[in-house]
C-alpha beads as a LAMMPS data file, in Angstrom:
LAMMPS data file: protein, C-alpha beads

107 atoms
106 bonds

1 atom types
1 bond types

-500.0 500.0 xlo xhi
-500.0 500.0 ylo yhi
-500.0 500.0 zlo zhi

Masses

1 110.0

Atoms # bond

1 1 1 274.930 -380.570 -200.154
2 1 1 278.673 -379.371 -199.752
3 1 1 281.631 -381.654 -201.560
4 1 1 283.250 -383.290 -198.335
5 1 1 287.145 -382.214 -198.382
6 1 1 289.726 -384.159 -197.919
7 1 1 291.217 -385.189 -194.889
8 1 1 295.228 -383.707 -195.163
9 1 1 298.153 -386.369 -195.058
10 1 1 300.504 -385.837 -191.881
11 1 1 303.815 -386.300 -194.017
12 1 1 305.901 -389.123 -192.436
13 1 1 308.559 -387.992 -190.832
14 1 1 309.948 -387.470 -187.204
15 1 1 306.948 -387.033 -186.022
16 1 1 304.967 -388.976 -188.565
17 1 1 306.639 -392.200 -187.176
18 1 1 305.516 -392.312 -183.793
19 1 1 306.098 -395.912 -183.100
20 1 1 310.264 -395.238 -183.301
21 1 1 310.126 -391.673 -181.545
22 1 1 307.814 -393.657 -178.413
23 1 1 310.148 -396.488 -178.347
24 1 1 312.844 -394.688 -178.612
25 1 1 312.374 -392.196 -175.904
26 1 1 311.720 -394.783 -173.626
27 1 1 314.959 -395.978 -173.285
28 1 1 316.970 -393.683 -170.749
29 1 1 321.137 -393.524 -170.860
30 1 1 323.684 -393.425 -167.836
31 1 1 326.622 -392.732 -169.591
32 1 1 327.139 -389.146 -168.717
33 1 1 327.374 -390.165 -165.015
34 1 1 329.855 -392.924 -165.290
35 1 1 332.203 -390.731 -166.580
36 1 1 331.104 -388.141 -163.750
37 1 1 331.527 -390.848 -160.735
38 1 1 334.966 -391.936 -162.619
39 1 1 336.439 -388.580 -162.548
40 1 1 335.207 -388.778 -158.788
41 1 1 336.763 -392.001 -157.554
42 1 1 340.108 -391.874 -160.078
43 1 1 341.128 -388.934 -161.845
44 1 1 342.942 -390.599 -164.164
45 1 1 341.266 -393.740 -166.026
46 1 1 338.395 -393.808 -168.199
47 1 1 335.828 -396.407 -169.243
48 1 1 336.238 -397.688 -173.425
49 1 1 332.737 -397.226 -175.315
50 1 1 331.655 -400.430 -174.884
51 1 1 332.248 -400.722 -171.065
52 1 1 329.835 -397.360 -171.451
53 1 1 327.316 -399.120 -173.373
54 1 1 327.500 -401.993 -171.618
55 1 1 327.104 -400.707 -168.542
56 1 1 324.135 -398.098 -169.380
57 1 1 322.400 -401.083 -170.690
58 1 1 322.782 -403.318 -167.022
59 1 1 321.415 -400.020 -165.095
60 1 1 318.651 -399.359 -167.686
61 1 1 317.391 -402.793 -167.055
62 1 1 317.938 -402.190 -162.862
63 1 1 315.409 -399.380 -162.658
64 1 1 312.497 -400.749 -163.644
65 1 1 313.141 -404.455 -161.587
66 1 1 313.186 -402.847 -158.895
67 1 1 310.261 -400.044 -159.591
68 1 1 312.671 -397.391 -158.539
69 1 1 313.753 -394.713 -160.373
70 1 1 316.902 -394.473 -158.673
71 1 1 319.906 -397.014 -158.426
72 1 1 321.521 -397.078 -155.038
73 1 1 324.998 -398.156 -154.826
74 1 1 323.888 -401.085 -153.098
75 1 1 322.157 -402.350 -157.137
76 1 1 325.469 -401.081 -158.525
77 1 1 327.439 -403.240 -156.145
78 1 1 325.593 -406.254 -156.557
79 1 1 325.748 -406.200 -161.037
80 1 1 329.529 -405.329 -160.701
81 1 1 329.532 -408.457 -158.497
82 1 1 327.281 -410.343 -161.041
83 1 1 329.405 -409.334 -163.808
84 1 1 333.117 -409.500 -162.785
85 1 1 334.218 -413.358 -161.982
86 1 1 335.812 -414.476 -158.367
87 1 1 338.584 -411.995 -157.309
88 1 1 337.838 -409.451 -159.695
89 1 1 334.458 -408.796 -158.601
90 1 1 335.868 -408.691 -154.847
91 1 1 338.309 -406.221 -155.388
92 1 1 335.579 -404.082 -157.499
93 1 1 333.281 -404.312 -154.640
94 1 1 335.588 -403.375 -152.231
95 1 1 336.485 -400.235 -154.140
96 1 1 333.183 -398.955 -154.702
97 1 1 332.703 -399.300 -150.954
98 1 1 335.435 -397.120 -150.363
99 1 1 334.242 -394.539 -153.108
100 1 1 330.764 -394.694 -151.588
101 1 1 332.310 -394.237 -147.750
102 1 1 334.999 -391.112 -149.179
103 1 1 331.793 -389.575 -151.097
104 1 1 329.349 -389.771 -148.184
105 1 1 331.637 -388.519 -146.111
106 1 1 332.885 -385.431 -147.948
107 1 1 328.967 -384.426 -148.274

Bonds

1 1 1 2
2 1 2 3
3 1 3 4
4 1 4 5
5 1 5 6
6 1 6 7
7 1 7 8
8 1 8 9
9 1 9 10
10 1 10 11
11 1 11 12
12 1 12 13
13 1 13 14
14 1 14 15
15 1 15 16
16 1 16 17
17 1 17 18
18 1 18 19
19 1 19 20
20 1 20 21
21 1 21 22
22 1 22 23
23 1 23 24
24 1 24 25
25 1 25 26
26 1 26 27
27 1 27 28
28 1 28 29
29 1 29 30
30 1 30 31
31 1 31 32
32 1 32 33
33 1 33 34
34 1 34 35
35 1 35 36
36 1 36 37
37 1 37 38
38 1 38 39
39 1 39 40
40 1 40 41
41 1 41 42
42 1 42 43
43 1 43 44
44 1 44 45
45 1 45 46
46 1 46 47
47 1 47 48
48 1 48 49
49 1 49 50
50 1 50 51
51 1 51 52
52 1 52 53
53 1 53 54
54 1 54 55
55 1 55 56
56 1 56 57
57 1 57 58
58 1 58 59
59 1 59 60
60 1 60 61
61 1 61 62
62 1 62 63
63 1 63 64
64 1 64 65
65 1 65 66
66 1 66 67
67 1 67 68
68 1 68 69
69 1 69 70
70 1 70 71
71 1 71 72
72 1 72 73
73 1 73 74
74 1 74 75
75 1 75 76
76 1 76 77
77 1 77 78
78 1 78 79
79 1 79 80
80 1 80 81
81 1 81 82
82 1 82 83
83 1 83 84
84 1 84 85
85 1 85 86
86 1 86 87
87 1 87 88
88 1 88 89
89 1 89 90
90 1 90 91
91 1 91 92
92 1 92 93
93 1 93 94
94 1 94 95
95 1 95 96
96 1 96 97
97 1 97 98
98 1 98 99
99 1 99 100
100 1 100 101
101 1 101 102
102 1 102 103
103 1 103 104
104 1 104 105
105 1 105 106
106 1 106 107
């Protein structure tokens, strides 16, 4: 009867960890196209870091409510609403309905 060989250790690693590399690349990131859409609606401004992150975070949690994986304008529209108070939130929608009107109609 043959010894029985040992089984090899997977070294723990990137790959050895699976729980963080699953969980991690489950979580998706917008930021890239806020700054895209910015540079779209006003040439000039630009969002701080945590605006970004903020932000990223609100549409990572829209895709999956509504078992999409795209966000309209209409979800965009309705958390900018959510988030900025009274007047604010008016003038932000109003904006964004301008942006969406000037994009769709230079397509």
């Amino acid at each position: 009867m043959e010894p029985r060989k040992a089984k090899e250790k997977i070294p723990k690693g990137h790959y050895g960890n699976c729980r963080h590399r699953c969980l991690s690349d489950n979580t998706e990131s917008f930021t890239s196209y806020f700054s895209r859409v910015l540079k779209q609606v006003h040439m000039g401004l630009s969002l701080s870091q945590e605006a970004v992150n903020v932000m990223s975070s609100f549409a990572g949690r829209l895709a999956p409510k509504n078992k999409r994986p795209t966000i309209t304008s209409r979800e965009i529209q309705t958390s900018v609403s959510l988030l900025l108070p009274g007047e604010m939130g008016k003038h932000a929608r109003s904006e964004a309905t301008k942006a969406v009107i000037k994009y769709t109609t230079s397509r």
